[in-house]
C-alpha angles and dihedrals in degrees: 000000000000123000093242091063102045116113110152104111096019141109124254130217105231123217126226093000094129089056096048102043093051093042096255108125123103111231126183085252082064105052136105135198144180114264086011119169139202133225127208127194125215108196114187109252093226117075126238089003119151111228112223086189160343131223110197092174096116100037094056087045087054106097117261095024103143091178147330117218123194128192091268085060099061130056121272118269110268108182109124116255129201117266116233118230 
């Protein structure tokens, strides 16, 4: 290994330090955009529970509500999962 790449034991420049640290930095928490929305998740307060079902009836009368999206509205979860033996 050449000098020049050696970093082990040396100081690094860090980038962007002075920005963090001050409070300076942008970070996606802090954007805003035109037509933005926000999301909002309701976790059952009993583990492992099965829901039977969801009435959403109140939350989509409530001003403001763009959409409410259960899991029947999404697709089924994909990723691939271990097979038991």
């Amino acid at each position: 290994m050449t000098r020049s790449l050696a970093v082990v034991g040396k100081s690094l420049t860090r980038l962007g330090a002075l920005e963090k640290v001050t409070g300076r930095s942008q970070y996606t928490g802090d954007l805003t955009l035109p037509g933005m929305l926000h999301a909002k998740i309701l976790r059952s307060p009993h583990p492992h529970a099965r829901i039977v079902s969801i009435d959403t009836c109140a939350a989509q009368a409530l001003p403001g509500v763009a959409a409410v999206v259960t899991p029947r509205d999404v697709a089924p979860d994909t990723r691939l999962q271990p097979d038991r033996a």
